[in-house]
Structure formats: structure tokens, C-alpha cells
Backbone as CSV, one residue per row, in Angstrom:
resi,resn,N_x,N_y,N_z,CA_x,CA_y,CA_z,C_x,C_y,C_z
1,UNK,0.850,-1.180,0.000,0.000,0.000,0.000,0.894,1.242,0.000
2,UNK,0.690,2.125,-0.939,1.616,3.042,-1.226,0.856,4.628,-0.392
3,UNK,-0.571,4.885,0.231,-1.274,5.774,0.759,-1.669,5.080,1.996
4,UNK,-1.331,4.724,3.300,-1.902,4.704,4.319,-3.037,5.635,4.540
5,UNK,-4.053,4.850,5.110,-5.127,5.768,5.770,-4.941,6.620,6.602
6,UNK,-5.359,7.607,6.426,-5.396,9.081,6.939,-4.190,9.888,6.222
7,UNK,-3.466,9.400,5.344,-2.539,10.148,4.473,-3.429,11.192,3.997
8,UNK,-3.040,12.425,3.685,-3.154,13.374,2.941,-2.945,13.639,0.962
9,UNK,-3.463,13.245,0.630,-2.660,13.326,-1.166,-3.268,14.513,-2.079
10,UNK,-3.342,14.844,-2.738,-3.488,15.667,-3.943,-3.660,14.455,-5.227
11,UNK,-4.852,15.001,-5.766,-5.404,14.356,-7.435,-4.958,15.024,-8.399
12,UNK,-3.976,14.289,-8.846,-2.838,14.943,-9.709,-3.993,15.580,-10.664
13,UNK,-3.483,17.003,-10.963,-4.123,17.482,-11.988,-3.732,17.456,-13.851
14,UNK,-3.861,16.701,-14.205,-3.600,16.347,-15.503,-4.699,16.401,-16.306
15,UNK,-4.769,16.452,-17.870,-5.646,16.411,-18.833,-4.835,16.020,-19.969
16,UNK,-5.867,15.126,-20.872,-5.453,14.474,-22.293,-5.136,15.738,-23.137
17,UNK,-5.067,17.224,-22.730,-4.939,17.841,-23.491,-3.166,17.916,-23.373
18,UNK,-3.016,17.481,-22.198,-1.552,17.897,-21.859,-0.680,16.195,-21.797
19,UNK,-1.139,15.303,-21.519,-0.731,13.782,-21.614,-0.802,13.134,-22.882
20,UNK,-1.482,13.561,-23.949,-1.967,12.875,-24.890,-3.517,12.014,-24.734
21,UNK,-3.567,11.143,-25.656,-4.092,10.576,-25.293,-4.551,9.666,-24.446
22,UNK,-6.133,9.931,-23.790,-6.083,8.638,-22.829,-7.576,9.004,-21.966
23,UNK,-7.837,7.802,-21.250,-9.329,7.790,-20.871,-9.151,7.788,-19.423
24,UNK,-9.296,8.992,-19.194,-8.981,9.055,-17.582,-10.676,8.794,-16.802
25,UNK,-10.228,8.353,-15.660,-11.095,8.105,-14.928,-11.395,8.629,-13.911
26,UNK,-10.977,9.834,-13.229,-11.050,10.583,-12.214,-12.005,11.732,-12.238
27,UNK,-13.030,11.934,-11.710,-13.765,13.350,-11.726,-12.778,14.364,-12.439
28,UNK,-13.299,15.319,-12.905,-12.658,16.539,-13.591,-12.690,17.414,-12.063
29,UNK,-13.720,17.529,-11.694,-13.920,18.718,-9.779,-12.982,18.192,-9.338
30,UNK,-12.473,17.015,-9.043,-11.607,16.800,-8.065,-9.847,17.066,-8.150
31,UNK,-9.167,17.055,-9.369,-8.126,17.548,-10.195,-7.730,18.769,-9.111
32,UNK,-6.405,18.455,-8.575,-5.753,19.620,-8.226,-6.113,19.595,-6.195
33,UNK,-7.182,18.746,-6.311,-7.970,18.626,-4.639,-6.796,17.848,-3.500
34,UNK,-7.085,18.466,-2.404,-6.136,17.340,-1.284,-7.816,16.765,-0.931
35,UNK,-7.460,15.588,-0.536,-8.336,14.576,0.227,-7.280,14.136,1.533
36,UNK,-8.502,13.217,2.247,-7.451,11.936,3.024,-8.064,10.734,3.128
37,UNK,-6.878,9.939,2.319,-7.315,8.607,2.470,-7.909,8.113,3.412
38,UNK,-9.229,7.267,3.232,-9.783,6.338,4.036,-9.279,5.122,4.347
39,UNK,-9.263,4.205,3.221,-8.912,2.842,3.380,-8.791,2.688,1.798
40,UNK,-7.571,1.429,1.849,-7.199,0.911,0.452,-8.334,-0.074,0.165
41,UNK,-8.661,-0.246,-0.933,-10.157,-1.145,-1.534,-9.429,-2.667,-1.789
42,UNK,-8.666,-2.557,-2.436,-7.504,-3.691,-3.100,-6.785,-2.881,-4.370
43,UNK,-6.267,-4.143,-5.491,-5.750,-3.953,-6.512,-6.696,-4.527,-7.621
44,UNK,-6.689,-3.771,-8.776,-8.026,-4.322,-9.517,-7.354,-3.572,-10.822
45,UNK,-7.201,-4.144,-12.115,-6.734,-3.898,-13.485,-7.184,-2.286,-14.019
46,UNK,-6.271,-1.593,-14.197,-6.494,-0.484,-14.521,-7.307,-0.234,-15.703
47,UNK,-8.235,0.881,-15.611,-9.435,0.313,-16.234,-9.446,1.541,-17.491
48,UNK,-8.195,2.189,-17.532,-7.633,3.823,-18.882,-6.698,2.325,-19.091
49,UNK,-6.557,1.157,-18.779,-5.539,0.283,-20.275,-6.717,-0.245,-20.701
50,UNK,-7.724,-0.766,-19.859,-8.797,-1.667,-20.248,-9.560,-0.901,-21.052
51,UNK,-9.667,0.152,-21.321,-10.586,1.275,-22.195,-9.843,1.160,-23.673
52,UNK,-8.577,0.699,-23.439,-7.731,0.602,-24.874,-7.395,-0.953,-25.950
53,UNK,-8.120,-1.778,-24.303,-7.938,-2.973,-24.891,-6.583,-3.113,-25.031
54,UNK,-5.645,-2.766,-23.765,-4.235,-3.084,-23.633,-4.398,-3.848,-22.339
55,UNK,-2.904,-4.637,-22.103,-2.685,-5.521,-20.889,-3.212,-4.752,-19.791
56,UNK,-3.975,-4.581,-18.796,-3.984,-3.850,-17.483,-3.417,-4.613,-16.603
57,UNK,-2.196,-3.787,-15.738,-1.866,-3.777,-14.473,-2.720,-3.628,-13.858
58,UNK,-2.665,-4.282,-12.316,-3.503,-4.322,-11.099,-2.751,-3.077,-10.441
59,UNK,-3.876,-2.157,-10.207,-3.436,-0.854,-9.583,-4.066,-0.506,-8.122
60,UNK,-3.599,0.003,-7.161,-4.570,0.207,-6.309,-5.550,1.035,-6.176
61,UNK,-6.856,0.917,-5.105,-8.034,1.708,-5.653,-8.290,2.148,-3.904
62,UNK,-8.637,3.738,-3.609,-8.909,3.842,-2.331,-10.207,4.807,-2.344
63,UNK,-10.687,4.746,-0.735,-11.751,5.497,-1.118,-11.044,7.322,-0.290
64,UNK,-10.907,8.211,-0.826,-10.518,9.282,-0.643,-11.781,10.263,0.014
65,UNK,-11.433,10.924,0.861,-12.076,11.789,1.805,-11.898,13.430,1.143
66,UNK,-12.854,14.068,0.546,-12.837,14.838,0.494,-13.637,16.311,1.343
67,UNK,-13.173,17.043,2.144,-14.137,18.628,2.340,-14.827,19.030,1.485
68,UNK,-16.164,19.232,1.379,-17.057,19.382,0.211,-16.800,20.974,-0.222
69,UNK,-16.776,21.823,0.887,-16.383,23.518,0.706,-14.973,23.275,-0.113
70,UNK,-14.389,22.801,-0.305,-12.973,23.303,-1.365,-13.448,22.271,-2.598
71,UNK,-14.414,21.847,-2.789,-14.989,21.192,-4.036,-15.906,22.343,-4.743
72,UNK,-16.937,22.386,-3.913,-17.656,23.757,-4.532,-18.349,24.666,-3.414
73,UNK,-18.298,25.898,-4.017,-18.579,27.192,-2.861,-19.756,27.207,-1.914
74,UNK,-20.784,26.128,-2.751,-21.984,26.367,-1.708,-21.982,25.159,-0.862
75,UNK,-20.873,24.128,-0.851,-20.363,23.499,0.189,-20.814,23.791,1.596
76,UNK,-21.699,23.128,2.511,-21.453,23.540,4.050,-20.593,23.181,4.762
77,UNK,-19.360,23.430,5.689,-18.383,23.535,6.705,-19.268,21.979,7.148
78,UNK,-18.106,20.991,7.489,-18.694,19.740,7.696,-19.218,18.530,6.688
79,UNK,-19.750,18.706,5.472,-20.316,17.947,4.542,-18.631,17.639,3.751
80,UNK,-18.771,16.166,3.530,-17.940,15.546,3.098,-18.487,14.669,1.570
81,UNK,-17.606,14.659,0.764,-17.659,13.405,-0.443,-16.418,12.203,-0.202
82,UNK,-17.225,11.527,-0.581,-15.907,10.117,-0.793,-16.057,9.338,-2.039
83,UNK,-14.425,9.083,-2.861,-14.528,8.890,-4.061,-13.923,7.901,-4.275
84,UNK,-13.784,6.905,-5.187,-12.811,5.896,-5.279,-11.901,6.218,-6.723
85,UNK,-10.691,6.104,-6.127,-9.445,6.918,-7.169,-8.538,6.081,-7.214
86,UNK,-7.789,5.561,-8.347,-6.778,4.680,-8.521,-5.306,5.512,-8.184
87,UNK,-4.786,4.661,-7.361,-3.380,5.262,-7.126,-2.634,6.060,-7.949
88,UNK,-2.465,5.287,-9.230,-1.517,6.517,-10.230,-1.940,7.755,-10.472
89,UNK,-3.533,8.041,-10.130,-3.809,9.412,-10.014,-3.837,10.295,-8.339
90,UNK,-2.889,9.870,-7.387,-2.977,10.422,-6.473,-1.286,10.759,-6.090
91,UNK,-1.125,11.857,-5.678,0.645,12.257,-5.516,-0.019,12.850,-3.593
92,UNK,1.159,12.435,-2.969,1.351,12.881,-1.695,0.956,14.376,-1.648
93,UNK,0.279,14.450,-0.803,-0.122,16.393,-0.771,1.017,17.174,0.077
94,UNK,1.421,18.514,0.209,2.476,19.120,0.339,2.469,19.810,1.042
């Protein structure tokens, strides 16, 4: 497990406009967000190779804790989302 629970990370902000091609799977709102990990789900075949009909690696999948106020403005103080995000889209937050 590369994110222990209660880690802090950032959803790498990337786009196919800037990677090339490719079928990302991550909310677009969440791009650029810190969360904190909940708990790791397992490892399960990455599903931007499986969209290409290439080999998928088993990647890990967690469910991420997000503050709903730094998602969007009419957010209330307290209200939370939780998302499930594959590891290669999550970098340690800073």
C-alpha cells in the first residue's frame, strides 16, 4: 500500500490535453484537490488500459475523503464526499 489511511494526497491534476491521449477516470472537480485517504479497496486492473484494450496492471483503488467547501462554494463547513481513485492518479499532498 503506497497511501496509508489518513494520508493526505493531492489528485494529480492532468488532462489528455496535456498527456496525450487517454481515458482518464477521475472526476474533472476533483483535479488539483487534497483529500485523506480512508482505506485501500484492493488492486483491480487499470481500467484507462482496459478502455484501450491493452494488458492492465492491477493498480490500487482507495476510497478518498474529500471537504465538500474546497470542491464547490456552496459546500457547508462539515459535509464531506468520498470517491474511489486509482493510485496513479494520487501524488502525496504538500
Amino acid at each position: 500500500m503506497i497511501h496509508p489511511p489518513g494520508a493526505m494526497v493531492r489528485v494529480k491534476d492532468d488532462w489528455p490535453e496535456t498527456s496525450g491521449p487517454c481515458h482518464i477516470r477521475t472526476p474533472h472537480y476533483l483535479r488539483g484537490h487534497v483529500g485523506q485517504v480512508v482505506r485501500a479497496l484492493g488492486a483491480f486492473p487499470d481500467p484507462e488500459a482496459l478502455a484501450f484494450a491493452r494488458p492492465a496492471a492491477r493498480r490500487a483503488l482507495y476510497h478518498v475523503l474529500f471537504p465538500q467547501p474546497s470542491l464547490w462554494p456552496d459546500g457547508r463547513p462539515g459535509d464531506e464526499v468520498m470517491v474511489e481513485i486509482f493510485e496513479h492518479w494520487l501524488e502525496p499532498a504538500s
